[in-house]
N, CA, C and O atoms as a DFTB+ gen file, in Angstrom:
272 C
 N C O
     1  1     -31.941      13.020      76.272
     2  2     -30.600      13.246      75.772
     3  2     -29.752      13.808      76.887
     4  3     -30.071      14.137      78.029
     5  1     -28.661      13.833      76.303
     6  2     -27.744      14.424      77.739
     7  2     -26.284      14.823      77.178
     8  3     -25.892      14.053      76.300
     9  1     -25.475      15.784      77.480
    10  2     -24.116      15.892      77.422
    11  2     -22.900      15.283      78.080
    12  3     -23.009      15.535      79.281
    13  1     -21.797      14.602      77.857
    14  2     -20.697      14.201      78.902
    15  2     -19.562      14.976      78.247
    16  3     -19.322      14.975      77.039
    17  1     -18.624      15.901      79.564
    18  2     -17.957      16.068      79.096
    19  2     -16.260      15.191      79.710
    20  3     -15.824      14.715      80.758
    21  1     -15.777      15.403      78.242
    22  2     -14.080      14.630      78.848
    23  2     -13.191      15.363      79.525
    24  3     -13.453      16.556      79.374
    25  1     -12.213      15.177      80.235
    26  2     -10.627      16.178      80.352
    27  2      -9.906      15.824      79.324
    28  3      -8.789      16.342      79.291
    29  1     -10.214      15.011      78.353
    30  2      -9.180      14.932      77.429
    31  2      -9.869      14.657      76.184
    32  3     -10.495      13.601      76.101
    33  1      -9.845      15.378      75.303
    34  2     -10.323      15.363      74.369
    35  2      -9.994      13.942      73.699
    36  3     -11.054      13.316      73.677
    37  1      -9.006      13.215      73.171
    38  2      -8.406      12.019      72.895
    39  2      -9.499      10.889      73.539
    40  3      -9.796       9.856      72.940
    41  1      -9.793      11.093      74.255
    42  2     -10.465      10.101      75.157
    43  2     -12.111       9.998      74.129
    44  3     -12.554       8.958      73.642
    45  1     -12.415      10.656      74.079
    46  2     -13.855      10.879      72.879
    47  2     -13.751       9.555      71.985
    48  3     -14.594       8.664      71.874
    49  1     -12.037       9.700      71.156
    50  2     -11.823       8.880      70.117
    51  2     -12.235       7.459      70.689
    52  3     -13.290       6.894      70.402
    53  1     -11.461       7.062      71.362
    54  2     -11.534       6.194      72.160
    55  2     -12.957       5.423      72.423
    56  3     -13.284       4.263      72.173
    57  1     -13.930       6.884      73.230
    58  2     -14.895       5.332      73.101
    59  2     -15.806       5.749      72.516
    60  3     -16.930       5.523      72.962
    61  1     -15.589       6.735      70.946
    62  2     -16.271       6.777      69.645
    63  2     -16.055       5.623      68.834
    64  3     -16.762       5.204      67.918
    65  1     -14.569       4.980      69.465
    66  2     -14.271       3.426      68.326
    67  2     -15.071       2.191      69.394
    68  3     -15.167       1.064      68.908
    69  1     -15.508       2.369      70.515
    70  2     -16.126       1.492      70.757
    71  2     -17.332       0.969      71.104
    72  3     -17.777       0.452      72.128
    73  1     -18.000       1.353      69.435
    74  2     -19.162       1.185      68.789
    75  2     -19.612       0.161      68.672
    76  3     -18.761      -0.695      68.430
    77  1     -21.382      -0.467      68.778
    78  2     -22.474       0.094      69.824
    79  2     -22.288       0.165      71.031
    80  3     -21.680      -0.556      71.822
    81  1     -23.300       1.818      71.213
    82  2     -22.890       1.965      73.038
    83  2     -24.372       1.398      73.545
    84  3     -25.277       1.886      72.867
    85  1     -24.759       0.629      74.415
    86  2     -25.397       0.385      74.755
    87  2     -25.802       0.733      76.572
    88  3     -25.107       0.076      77.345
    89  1     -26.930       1.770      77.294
    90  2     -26.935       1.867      78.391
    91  2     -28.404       2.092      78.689
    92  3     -29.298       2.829      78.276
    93  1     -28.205       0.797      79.903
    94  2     -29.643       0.405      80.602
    95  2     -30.227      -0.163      79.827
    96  3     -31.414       0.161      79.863
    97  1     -29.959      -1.038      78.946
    98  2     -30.647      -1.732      78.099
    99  2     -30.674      -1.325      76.659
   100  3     -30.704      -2.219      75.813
   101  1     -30.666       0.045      76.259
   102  2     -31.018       0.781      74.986
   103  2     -29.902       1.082      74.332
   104  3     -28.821       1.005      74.917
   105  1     -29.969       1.397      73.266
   106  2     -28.622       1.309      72.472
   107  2     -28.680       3.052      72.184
   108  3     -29.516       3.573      71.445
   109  1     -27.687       3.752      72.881
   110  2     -27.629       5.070      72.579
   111  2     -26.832       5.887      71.434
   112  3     -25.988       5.256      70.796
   113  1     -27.039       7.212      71.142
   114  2     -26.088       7.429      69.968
   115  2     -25.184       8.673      70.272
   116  3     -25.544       9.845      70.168
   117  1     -23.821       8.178      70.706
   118  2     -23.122       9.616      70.802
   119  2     -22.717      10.103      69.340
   120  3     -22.593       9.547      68.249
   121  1     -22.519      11.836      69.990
   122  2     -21.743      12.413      68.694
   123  2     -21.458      13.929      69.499
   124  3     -22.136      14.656      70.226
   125  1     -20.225      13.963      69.005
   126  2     -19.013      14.887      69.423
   127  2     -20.488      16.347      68.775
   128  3     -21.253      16.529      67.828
   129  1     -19.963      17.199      70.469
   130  2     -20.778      18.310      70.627
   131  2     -20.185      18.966      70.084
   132  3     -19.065      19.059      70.588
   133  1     -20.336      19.620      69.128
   134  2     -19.810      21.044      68.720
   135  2     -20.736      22.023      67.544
   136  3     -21.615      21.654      66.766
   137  1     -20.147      23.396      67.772
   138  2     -21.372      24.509      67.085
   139  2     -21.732      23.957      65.852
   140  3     -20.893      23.206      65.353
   141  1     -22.812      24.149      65.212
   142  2     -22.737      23.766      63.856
   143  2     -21.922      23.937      62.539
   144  3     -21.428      23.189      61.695
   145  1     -22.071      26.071      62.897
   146  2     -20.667      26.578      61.683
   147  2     -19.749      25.870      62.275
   148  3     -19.729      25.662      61.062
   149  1     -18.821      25.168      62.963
   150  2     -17.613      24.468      63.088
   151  2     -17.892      22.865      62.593
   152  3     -17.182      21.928      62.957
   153  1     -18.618      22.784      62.036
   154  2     -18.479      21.377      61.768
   155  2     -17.743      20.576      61.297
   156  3     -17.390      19.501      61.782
   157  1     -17.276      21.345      59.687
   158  2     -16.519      20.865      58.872
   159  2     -15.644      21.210      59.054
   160  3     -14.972      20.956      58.054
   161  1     -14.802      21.928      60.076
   162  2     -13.510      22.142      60.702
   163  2     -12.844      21.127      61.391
   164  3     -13.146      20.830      62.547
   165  1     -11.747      20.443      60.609
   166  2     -11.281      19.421      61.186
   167  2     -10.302      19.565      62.696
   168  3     -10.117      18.675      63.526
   169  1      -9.869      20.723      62.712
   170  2      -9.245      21.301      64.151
   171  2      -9.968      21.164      64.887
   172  3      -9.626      20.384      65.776
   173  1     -11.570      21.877      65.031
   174  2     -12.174      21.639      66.356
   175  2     -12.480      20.159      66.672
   176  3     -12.775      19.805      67.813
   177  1     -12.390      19.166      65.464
   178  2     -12.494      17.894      66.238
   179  2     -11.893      17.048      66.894
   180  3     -12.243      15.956      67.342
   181  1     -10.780      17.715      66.941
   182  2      -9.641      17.573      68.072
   183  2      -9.759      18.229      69.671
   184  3      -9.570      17.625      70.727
   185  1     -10.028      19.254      69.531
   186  2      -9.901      19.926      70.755
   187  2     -11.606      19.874      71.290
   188  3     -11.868      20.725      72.141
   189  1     -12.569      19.117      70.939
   190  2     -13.795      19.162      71.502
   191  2     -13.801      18.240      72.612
   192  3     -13.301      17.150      72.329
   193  1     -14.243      18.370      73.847
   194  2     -14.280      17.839      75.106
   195  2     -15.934      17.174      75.187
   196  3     -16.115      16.245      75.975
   197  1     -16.773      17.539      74.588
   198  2     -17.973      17.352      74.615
   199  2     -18.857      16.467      73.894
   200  3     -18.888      16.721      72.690
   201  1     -19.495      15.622      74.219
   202  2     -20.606      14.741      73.521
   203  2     -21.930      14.835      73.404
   204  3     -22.527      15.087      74.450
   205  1     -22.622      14.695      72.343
   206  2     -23.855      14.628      73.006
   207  2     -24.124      13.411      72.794
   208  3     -23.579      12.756      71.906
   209  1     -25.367      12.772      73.921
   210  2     -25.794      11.136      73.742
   211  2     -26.951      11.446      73.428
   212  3     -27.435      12.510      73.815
   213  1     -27.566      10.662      72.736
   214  2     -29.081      10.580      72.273
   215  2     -29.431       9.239      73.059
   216  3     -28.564       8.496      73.520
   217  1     -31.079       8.972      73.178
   218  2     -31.369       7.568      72.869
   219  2     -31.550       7.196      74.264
   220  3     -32.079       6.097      74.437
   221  1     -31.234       7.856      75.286
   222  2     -31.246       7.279      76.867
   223  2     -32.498       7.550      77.743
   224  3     -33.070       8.603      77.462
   225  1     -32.882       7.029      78.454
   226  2     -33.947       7.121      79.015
   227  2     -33.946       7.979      79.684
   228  3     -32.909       8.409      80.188
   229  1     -35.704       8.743      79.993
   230  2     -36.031       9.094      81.049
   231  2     -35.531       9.305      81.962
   232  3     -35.333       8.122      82.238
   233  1     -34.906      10.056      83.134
   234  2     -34.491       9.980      84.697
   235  2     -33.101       9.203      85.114
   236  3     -32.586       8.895      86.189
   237  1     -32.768       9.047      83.807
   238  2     -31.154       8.327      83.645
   239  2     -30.505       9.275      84.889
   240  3     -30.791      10.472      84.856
   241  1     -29.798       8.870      85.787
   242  2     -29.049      10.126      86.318
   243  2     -26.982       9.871      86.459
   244  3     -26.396       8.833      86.154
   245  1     -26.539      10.738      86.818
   246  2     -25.289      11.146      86.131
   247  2     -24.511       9.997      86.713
   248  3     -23.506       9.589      86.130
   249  1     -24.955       9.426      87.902
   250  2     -24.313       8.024      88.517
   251  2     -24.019       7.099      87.665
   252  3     -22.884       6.666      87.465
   253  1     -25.407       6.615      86.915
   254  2     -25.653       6.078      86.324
   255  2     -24.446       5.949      84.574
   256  3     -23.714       5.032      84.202
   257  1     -24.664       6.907      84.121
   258  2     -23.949       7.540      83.160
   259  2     -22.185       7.188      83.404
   260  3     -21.462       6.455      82.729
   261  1     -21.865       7.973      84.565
   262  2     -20.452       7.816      84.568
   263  2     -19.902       6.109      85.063
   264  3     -18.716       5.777      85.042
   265  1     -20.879       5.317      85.427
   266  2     -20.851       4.014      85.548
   267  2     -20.276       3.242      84.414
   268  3     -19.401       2.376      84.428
   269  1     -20.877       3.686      83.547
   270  2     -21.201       3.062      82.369
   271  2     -19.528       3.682      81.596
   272  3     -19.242       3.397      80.433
């Protein structure tokens, strides 16, 4: 697994709508990082900069990632 973060939060939306993500072959699963008690807070899902990806391989490294 791994984190990416944005400078712009807006940008998340973006390529949260452009669903399946697929990298290095495998089909990965993002979802907007944030604490758990904030979940159901619709404000922080605006201002969250952070993702987490599931689903990626092994030794993936950040080259790789921001390629993609």
């Amino acid at each position: 697994f791994g984190f990416v973060t944005f400078t712009d939060p807006h940008a998340i939306d973006e390529f949260m709508k452009q669903r399946p993500h697929t990298l290095d072959g495998r089909q990965i699963d993002p979802k907007r990082a944030m604490p758990r008690e904030e979940a159901n807070n619709e404000e922080v899902h605006l201002t969250v900069k952070k993702i987490f990806i599931g689903g990626i391989r092994d030794g993936l490294n950040d080259e790789a990632l921001r390629a993609y």
